[in-house]
C-alpha positions as CSV (number, residue, x, y, z in Angstrom):
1,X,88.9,52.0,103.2
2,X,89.3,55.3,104.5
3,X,90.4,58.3,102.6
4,X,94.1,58.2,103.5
5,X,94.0,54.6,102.9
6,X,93.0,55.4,99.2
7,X,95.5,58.4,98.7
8,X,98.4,55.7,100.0
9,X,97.2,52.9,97.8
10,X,97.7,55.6,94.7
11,X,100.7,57.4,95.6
12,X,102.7,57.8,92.9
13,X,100.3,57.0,90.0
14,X,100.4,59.5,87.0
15,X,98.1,62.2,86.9
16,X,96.7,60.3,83.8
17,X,96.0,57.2,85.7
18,X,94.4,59.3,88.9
19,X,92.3,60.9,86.5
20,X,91.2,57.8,83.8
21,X,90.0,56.1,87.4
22,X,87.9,59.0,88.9
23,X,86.2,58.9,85.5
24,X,85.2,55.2,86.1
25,X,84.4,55.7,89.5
26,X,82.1,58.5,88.6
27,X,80.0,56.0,86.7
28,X,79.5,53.8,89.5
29,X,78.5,56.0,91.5
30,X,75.9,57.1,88.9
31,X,75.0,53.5,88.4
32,X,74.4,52.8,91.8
33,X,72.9,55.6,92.6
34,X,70.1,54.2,90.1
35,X,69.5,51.0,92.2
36,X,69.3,52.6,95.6
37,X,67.4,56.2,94.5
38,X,63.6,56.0,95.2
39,X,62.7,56.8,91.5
40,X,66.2,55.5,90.1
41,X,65.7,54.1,86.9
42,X,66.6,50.7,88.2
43,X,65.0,51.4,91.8
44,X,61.7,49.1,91.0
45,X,64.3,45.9,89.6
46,X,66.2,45.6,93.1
47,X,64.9,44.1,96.4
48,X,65.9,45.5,99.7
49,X,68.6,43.5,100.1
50,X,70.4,44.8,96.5
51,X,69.5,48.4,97.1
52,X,71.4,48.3,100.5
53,X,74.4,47.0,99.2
54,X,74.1,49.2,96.4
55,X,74.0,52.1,98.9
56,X,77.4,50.6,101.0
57,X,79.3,50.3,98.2
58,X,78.3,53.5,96.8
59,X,79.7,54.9,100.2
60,X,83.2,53.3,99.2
61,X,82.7,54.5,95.9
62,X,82.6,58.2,97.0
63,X,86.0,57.6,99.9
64,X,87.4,56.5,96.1
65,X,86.9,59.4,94.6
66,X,87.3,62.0,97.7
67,X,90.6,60.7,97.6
68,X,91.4,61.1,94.1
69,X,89.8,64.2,93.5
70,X,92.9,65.1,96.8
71,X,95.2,63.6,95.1
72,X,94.2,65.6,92.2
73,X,94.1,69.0,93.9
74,X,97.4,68.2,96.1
75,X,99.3,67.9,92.3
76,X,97.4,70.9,91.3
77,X,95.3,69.5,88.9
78,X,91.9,70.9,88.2
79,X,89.0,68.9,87.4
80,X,85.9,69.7,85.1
């Protein structure tokens, strides 16, 4: 999904909501970050096959949480 794509999808969510998902999107980024990072803590576990998807849907991850962190800042929120 693109970025306005996300930001449609969560129009209208509370501020609450927006934030309570960029939190858990921030961990999956982490986590796959682990699989696909030479010297990732879970780099030597994956074949190529895993660390590529890991790496894709990493990409979607970060669209996710581009768009929230918009959201955010369009509502004037700030973020840690």
């Amino acid at each position: 999904m693109q970025l306005t794509e996300y930001k449609k999808l969560f129009k209208g969510k509370s501020t609450k909501f927006i934030q309570q998902r960029l939190d858990v999107v921030l961990e999956e980024i982490k986590f796959l970050e682990g699989i696909y990072m030479i010297g990732g803590n879970r780099y030597d576990m994956a074949s190529k096959e895993l660390r590529d998807c890991a790496l894709k849907d990493r990409q979607e991850k970060c669209q996710l949480s581009s768009a929230l962190y918009s959201i955010l800042r369009d509502n004037k929120i700030t973020t840690a």
